[in-house]
C-alpha positions as a Markdown table, in Angstrom:
| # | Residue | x | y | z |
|---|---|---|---|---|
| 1 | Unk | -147.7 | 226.2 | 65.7 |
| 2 | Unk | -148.4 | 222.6 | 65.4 |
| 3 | Unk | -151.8 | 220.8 | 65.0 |
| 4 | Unk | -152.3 | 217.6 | 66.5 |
| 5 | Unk | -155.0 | 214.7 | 65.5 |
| 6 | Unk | -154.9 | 211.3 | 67.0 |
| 7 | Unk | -156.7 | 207.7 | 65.8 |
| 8 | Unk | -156.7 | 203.9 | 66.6 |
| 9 | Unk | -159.1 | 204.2 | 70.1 |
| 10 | Unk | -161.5 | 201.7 | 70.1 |
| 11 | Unk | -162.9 | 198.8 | 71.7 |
| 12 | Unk | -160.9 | 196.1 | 73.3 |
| 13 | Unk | -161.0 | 193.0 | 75.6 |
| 14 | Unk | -158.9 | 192.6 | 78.4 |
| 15 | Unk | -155.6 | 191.2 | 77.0 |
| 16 | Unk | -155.8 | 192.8 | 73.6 |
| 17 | Unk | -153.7 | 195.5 | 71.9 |
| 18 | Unk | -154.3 | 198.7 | 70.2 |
| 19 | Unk | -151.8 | 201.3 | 68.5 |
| 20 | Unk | -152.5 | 204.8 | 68.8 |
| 21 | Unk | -151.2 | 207.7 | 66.5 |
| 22 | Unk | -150.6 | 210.9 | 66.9 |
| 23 | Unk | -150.4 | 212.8 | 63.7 |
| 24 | Unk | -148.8 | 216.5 | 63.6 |
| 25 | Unk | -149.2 | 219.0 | 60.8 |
| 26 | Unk | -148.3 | 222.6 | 60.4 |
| 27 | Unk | -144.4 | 222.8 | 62.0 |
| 28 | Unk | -142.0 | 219.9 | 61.9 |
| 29 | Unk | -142.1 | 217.4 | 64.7 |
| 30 | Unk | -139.0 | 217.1 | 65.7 |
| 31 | Unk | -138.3 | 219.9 | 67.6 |
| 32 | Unk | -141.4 | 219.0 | 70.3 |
| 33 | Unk | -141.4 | 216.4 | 73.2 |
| 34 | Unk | -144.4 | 214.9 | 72.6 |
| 35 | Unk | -146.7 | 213.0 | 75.4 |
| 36 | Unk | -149.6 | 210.7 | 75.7 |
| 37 | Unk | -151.7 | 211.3 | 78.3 |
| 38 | Unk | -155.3 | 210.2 | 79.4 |
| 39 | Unk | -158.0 | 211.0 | 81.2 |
| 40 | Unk | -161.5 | 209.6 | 82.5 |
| 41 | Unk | -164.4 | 211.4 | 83.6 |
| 42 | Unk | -164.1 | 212.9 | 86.8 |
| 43 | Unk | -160.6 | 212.5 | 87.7 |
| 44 | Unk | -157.4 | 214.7 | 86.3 |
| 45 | Unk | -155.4 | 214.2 | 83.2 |
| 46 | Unk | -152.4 | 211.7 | 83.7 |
| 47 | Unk | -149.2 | 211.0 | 81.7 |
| 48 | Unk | -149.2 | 208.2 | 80.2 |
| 49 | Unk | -145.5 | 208.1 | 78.0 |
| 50 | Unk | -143.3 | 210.9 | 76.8 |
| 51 | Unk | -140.6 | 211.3 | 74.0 |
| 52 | Unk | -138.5 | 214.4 | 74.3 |
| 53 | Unk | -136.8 | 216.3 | 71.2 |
| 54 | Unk | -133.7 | 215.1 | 72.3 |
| 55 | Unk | -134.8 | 211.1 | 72.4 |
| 56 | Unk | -135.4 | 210.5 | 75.9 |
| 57 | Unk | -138.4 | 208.1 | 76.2 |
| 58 | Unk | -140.7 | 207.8 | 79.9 |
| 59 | Unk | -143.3 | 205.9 | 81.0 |
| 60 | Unk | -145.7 | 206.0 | 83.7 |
| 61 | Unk | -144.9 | 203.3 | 86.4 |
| 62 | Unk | -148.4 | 201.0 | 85.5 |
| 63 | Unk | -148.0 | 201.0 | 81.7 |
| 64 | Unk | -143.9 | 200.1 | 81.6 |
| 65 | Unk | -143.4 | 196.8 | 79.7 |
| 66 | Unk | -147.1 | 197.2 | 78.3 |
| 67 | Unk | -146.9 | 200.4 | 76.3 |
| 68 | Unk | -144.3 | 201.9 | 73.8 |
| 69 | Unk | -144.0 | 204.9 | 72.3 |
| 70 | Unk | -142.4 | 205.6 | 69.1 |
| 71 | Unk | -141.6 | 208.6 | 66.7 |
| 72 | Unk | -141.4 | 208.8 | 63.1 |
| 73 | Unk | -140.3 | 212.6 | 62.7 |
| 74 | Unk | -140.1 | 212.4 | 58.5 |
| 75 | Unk | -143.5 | 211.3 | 58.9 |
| 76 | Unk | -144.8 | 213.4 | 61.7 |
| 77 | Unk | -146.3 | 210.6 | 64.0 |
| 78 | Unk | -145.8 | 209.4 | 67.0 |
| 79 | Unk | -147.3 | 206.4 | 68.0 |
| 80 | Unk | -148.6 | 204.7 | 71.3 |
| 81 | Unk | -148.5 | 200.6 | 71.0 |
| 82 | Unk | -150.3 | 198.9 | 73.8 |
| 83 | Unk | -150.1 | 195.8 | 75.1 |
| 84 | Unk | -152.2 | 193.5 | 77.5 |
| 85 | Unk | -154.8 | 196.0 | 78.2 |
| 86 | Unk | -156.9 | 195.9 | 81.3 |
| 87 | Unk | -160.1 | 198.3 | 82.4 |
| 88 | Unk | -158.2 | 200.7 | 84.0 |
| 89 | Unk | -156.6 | 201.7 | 81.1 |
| 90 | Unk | -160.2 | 202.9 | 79.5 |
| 91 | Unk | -159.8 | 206.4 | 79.3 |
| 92 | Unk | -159.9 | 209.2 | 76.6 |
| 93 | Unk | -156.2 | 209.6 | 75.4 |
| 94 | Unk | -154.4 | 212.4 | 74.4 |
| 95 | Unk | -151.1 | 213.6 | 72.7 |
| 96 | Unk | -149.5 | 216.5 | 73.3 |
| 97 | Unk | -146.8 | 218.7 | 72.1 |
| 98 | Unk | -144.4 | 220.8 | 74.2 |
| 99 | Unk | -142.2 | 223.7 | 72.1 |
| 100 | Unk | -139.6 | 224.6 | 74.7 |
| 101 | Unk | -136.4 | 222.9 | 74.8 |
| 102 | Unk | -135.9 | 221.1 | 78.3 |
| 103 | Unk | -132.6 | 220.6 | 79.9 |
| 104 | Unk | -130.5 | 218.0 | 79.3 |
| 105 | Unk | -132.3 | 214.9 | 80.4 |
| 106 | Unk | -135.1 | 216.5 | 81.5 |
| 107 | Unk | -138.8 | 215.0 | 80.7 |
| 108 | Unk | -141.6 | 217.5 | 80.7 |
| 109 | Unk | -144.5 | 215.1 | 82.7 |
| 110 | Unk | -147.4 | 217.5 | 83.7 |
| 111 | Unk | -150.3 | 218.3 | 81.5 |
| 112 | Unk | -149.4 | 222.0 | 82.3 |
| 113 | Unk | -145.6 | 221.8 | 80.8 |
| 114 | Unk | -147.4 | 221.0 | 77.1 |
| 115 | Unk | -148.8 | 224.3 | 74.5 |
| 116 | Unk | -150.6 | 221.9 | 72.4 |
| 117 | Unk | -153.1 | 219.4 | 72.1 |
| 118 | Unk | -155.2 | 216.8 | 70.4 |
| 119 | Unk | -158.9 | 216.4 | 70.2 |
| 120 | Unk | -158.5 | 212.8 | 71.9 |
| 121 | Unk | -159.3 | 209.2 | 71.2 |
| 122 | Unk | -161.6 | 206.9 | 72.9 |
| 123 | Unk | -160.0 | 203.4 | 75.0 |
| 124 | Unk | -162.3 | 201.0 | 76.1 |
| 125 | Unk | -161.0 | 197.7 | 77.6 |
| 126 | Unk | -164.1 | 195.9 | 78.3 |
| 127 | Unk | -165.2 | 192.5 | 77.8 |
């Protein structure tokens, strides 16, 4: 069983940046896709960005080119860096961790596919 804890939410204007990180304790990393996802009061849970235990990387269509996602399994993070952030990206984010193996190319995109979450972080793009 893993345990998940995420930082770097905040406060930003329009334009700015912030870097998200996921960090994982109690079972080795590697062996989960892990996702970002979001959510803002009153509407459902979205993905936001996946990386899969075999390396494949997604992203939602509105955050491609804006947001990247990256792993460091020896150190048990994986991080969201975003870019250009506008208002609609405010939202609490998420990571989560999936423990089953998909297949071969497969990215696991629904809130339902993951066994494990974090408590959430806080984005606000405001001005």
């Amino acid at each position: 069983q893993v345990q998940l804890v995420e930082s770097g939410g905040g406060l930003v204007q329009p334009g700015g940046s912030l870097r998200l990180t996921c960090a994982a304790s109690g079972s080795s990393l590697d062996v989960y896709s892990i996702g970002w996802f979001r959510q803002v009061p009153g509407k459902e849970r979205e993905g936001v960005s996946y990386s899969t235990s075999e390396g494949v990387i997604h992203y939602r269509d509105s955050v491609r080119g804006r947001f990247t996602i990256s792993r460091d399994n020896a150190k048990s993070t994986v991080s969201l860096q975003m870019h250009s952030l506008q208002p609609e990206d405010t939202a609490i984010y998420y990571c989560a961790a999936d423990e089953s193996l998909p297949p071969r190319g497969y990215v696991p995109t629904e809130p339902y596919e993951y066994d494990y979450w974090g408590q959430g972080t806080q984005v606000t793009v405001s001005s």
